[in-house]
MMTF fields as JSON, N, C-alpha, C and O atoms, coordinates in Angstrom:
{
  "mmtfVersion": "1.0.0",
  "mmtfProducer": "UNKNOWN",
  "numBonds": 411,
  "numAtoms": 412,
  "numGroups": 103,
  "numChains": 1,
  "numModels": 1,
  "chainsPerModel": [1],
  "groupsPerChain": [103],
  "chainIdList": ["A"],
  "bondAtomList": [4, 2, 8, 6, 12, 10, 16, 14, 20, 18, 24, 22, 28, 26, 32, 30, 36, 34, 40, 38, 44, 42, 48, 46, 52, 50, 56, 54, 60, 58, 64, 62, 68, 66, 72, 70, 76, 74, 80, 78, 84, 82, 88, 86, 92, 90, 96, 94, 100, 98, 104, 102, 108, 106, 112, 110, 116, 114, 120, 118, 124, 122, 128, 126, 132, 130, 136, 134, 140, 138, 144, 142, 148, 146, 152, 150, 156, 154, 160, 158, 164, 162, 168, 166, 172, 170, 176, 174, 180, 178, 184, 182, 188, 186, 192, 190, 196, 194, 200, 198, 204, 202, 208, 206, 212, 210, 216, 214, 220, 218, 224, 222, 228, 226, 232, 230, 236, 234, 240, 238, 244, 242, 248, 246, 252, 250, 256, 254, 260, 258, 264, 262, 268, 266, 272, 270, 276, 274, 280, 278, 284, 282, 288, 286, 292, 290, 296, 294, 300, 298, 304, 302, 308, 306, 312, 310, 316, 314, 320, 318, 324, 322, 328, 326, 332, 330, 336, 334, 340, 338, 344, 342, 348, 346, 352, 350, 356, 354, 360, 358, 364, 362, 368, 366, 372, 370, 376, 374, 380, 378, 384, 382, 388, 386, 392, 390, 396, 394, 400, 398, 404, 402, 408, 406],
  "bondOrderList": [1, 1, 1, 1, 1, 1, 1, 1, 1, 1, 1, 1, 1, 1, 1, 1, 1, 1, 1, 1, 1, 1, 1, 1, 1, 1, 1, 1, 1, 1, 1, 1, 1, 1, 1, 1, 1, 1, 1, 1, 1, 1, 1, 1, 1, 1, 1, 1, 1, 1, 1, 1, 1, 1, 1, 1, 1, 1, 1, 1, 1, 1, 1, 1, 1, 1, 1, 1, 1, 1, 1, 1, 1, 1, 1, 1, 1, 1, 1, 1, 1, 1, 1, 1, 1, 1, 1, 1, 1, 1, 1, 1, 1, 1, 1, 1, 1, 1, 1, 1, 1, 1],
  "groupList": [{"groupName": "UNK", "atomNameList": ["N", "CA", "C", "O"], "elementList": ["N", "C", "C", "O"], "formalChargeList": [0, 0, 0, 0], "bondAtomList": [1, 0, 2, 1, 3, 2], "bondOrderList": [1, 1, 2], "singleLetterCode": "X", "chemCompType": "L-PEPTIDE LINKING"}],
  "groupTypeList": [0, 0, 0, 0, 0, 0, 0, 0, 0, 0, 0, 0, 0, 0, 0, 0, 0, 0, 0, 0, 0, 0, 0, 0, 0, 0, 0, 0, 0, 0, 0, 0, 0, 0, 0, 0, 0, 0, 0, 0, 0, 0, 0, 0, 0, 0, 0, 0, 0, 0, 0, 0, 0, 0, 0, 0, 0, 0, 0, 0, 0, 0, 0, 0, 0, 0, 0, 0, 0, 0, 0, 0, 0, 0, 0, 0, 0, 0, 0, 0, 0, 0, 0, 0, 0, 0, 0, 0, 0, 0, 0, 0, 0, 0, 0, 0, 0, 0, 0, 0, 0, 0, 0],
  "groupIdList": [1, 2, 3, 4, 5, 6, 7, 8, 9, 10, 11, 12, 13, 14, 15, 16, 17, 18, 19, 20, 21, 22, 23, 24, 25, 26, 27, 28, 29, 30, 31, 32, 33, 34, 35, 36, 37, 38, 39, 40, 41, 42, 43, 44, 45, 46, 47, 48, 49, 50, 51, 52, 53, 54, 55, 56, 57, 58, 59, 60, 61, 62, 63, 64, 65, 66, 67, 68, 69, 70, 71, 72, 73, 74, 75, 76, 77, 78, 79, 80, 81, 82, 83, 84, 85, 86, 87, 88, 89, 90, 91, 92, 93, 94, 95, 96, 97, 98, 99, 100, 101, 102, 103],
  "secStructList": [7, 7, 7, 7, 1, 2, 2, 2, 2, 2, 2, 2, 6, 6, 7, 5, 7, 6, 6, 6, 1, 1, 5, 6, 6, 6, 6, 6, 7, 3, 3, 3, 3, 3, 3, 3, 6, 6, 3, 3, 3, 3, 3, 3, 3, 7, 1, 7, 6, 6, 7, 6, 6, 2, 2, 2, 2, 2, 2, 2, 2, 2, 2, 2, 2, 2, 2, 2, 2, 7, 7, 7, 3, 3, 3, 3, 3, 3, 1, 7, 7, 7, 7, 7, 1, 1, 7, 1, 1, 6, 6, 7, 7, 7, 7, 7, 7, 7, 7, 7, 7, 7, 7],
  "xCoordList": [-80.69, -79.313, -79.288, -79.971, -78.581, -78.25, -77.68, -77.098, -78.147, -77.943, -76.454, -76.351, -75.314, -74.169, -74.034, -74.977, -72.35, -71.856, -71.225, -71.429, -70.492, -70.062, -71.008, -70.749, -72.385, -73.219, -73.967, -74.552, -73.871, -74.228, -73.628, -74.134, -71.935, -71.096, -71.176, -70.928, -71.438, -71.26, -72.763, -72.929, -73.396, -74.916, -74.315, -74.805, -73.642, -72.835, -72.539, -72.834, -71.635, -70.897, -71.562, -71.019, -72.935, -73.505, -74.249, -74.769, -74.201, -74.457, -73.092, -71.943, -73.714, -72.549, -72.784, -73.872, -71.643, -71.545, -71.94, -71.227, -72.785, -73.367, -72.287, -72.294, -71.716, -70.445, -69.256, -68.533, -68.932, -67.559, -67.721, -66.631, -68.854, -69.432, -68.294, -67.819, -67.962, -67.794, -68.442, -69.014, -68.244, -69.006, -68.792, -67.612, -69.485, -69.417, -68.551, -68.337, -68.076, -67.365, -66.176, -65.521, -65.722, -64.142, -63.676, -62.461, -64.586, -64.578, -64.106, -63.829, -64.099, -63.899, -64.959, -64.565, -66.825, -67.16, -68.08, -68.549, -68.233, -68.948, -68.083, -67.011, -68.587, -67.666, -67.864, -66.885, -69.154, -69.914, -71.162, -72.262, -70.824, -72.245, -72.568, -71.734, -73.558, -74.147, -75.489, -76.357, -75.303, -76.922, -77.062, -76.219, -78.927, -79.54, -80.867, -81.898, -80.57, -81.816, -82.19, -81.212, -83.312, -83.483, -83.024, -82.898, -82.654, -82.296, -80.891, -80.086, -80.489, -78.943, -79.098, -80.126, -77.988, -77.521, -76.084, -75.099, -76.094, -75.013, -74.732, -75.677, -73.486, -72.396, -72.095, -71.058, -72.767, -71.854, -71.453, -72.089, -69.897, -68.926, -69.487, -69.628, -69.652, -69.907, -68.4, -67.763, -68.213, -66.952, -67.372, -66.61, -68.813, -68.826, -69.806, -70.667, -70.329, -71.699, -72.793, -73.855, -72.4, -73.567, -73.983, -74.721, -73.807, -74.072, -75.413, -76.432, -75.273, -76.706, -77.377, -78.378, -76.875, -77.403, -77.247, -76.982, -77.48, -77.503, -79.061, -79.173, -80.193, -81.292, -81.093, -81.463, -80.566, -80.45, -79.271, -79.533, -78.547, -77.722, -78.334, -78.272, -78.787, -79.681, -80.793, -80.766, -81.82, -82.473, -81.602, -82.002, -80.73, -79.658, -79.586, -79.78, -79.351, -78.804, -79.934, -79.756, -81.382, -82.312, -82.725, -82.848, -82.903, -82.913, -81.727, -82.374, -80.882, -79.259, -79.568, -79.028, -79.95, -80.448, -81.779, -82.125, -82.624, -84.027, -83.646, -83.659, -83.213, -83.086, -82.879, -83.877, -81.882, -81.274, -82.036, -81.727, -83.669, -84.857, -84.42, -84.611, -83.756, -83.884, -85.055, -85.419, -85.369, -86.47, -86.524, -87.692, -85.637, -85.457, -84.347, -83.696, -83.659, -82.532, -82.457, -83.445, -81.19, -80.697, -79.818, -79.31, -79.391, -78.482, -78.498, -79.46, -77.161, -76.51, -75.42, -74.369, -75.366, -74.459, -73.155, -73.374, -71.996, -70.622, -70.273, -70.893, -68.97, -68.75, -67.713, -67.374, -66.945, -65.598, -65.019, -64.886, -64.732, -64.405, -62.469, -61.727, -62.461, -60.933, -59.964, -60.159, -58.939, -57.572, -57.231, -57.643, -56.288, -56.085, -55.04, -53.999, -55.101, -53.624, -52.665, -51.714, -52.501, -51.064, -50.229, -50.522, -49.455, -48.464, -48.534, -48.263, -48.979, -49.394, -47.975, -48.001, -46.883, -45.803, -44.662, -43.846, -44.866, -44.098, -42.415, -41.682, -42.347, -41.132, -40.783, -39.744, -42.117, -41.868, -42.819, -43.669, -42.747, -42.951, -43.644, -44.619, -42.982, -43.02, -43.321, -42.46, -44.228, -44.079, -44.546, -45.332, -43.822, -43.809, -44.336, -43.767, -45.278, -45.387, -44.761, -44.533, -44.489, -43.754, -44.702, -45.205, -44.782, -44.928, -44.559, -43.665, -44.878, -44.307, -44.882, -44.396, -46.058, -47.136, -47.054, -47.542, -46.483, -46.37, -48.37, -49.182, -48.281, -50.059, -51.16, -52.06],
  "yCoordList": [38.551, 38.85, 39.723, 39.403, 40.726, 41.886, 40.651, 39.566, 41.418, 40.979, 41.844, 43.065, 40.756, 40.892, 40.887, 40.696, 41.192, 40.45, 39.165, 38.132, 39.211, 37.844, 36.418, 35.337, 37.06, 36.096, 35.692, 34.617, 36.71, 36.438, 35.279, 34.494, 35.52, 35.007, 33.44, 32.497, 33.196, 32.375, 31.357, 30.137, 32.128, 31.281, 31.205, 30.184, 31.785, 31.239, 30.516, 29.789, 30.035, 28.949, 27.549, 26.567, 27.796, 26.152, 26.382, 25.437, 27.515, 27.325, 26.782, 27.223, 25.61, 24.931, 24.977, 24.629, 25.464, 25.377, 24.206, 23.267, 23.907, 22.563, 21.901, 20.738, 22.492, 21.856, 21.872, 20.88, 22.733, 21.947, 21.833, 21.968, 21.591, 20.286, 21.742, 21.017, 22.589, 23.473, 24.933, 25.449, 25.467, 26.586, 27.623, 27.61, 28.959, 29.992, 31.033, 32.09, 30.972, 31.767, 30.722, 31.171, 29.897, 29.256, 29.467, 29.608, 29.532, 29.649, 30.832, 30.757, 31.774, 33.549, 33.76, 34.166, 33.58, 33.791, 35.084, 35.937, 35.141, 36.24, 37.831, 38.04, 38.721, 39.84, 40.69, 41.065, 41.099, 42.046, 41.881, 41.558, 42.148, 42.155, 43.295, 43.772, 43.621, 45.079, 44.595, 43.806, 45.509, 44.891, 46.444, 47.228, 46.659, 47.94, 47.65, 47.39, 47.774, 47.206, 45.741, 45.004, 45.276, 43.721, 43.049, 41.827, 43.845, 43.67, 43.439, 44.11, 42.337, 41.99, 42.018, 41.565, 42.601, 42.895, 42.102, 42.348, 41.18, 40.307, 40.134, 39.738, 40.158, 40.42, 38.817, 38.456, 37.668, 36.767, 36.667, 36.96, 36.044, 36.309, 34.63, 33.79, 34.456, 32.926, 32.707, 33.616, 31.152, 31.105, 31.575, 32.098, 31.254, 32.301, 32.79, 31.932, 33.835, 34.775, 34.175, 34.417, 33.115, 32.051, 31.206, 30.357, 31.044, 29.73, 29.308, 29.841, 28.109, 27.627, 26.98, 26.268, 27.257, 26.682, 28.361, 28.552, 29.153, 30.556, 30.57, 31.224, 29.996, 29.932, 29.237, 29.653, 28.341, 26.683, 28.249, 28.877, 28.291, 28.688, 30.094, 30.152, 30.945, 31.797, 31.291, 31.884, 30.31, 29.887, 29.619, 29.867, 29.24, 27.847, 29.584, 29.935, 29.915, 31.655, 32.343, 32.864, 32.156, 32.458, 31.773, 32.314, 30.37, 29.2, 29.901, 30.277, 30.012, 29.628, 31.617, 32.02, 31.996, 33.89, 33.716, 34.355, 32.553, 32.842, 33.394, 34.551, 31.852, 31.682, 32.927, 33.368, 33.873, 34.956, 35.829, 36.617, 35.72, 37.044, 38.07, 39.243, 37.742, 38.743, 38.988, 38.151, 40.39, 40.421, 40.655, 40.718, 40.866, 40.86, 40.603, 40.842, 39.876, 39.626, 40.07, 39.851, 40.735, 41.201, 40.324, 40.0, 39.714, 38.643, 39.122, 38.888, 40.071, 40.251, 39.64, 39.651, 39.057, 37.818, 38.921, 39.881, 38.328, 39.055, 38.084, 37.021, 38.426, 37.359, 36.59, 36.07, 36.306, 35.857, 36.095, 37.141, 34.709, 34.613, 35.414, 35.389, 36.006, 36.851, 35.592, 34.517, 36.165, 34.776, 35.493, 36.53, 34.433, 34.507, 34.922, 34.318, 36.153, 37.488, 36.474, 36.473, 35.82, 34.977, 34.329, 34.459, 33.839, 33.265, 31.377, 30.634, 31.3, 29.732, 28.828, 27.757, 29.375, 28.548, 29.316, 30.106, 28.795, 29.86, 29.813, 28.909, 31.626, 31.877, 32.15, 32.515, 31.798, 32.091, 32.993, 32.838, 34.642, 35.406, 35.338, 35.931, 34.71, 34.838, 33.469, 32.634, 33.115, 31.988, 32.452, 33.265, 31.693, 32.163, 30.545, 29.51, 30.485, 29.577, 29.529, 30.623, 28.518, 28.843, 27.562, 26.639, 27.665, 26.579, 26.319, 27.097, 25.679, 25.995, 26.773, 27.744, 26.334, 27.367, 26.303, 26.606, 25.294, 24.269, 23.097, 22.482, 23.246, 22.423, 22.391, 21.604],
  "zCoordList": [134.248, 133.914, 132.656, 131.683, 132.652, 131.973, 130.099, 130.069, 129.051, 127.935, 127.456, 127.343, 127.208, 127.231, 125.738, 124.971, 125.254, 124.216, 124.622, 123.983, 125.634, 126.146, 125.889, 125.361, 126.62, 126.603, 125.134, 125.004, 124.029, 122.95, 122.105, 121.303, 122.736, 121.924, 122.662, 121.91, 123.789, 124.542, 123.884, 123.912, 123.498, 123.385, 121.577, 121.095, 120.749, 119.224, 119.201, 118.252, 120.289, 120.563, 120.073, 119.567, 120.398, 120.217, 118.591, 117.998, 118.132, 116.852, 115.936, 115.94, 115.129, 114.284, 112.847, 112.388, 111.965, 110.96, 110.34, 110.695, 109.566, 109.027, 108.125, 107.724, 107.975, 106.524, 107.39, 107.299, 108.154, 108.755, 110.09, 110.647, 111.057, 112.175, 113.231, 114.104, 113.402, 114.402, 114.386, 113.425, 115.591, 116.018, 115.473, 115.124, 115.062, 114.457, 115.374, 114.779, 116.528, 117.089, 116.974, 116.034, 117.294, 116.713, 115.499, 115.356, 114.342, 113.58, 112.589, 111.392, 113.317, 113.283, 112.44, 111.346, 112.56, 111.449, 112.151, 111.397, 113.166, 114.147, 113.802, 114.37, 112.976, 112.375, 113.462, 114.107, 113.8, 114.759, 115.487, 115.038, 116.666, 117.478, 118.418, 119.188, 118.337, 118.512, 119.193, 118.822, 120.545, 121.211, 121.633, 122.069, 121.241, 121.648, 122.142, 121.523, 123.733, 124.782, 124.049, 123.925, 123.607, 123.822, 122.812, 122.887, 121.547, 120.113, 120.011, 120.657, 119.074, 118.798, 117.302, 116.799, 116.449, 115.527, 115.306, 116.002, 114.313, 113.812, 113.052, 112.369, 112.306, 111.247, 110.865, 111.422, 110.002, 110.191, 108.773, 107.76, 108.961, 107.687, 107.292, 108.181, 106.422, 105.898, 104.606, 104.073, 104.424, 103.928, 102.41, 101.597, 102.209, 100.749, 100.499, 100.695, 100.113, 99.626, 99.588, 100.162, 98.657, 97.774, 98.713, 98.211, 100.05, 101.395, 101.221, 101.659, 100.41, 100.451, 102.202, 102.274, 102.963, 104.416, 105.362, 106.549, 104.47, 105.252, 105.842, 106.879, 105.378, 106.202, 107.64, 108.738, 107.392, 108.403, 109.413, 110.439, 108.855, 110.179, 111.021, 112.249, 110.383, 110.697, 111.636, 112.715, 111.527, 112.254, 113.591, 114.728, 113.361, 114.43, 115.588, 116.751, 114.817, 115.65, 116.622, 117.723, 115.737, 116.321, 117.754, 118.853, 117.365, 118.062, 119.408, 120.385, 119.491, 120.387, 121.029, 122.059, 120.667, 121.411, 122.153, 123.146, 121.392, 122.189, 123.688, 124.108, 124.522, 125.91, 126.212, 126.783, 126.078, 126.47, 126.947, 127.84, 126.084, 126.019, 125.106, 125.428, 123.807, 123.72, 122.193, 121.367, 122.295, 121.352, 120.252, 119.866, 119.33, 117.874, 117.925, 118.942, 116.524, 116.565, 114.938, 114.237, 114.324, 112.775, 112.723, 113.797, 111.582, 110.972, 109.759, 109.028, 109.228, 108.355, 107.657, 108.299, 106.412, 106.29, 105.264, 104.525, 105.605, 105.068, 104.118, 104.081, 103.023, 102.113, 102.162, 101.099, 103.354, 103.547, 105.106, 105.741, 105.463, 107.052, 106.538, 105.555, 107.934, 107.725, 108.099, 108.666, 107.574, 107.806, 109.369, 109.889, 109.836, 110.891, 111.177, 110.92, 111.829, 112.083, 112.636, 111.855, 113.364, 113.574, 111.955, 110.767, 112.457, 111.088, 111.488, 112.431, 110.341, 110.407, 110.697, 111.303, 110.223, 110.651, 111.324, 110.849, 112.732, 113.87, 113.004, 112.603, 113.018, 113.069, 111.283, 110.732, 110.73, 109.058, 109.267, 110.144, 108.02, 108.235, 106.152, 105.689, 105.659, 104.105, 103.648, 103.924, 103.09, 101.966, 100.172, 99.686, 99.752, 98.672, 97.749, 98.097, 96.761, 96.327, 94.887, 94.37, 94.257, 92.853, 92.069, 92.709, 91.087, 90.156, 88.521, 88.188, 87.71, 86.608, 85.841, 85.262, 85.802, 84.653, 83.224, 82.135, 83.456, 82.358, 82.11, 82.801, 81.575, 81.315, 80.607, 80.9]
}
């Protein structure tokens, strides 16, 4: 079977973020994936620069592509998962936070 992005993303799926126990594609942390003949190239956004479990999840990645065949894999790490283009509270468009600044 032909080496997909579908199937890349599909084999992410079972890689899990060690600190919050879900998958790196639910997660929006998968930025880019780029496959050239057996080689995959991957963008992952981690929630911060400094990810002390960026080895552990990297392996997890390696581990979760083997099956696929494919023969090198790049894991480039980003510094911040993107917020999520919908609006967290249907039908509000603006929040505004206020506080005192008193302390």
């Amino acid at each position: 079977m032909a080496l997909t992005e579908e199937r890349v993303l599909e084999a992410l799926r079972t890689v899990m973020d060690p600190e919050l126990g879900k998958d790196l594609v639910s997660l929006g942390m998968v930025g880019e994936v780029r496959l050239e003949g057996g080689r995959v190239d991957l963008l992952i956004n981690l929630t911060t620069p400094a990810c002390p479990l960026k080895g552990q999840i990297e392996a997890d990645i390696r581990r979760a592509l083997h099956p696929l065949g494919v023969e090198e894999v790049r894991v480039r790490f980003g510094g911040g998962v993107k917020a999520p283009e919908q609006y967290p509270i249907p039908g509000v468009k603006h929040v505004v936070a206020v506080g005192s600044g008193k302390g």
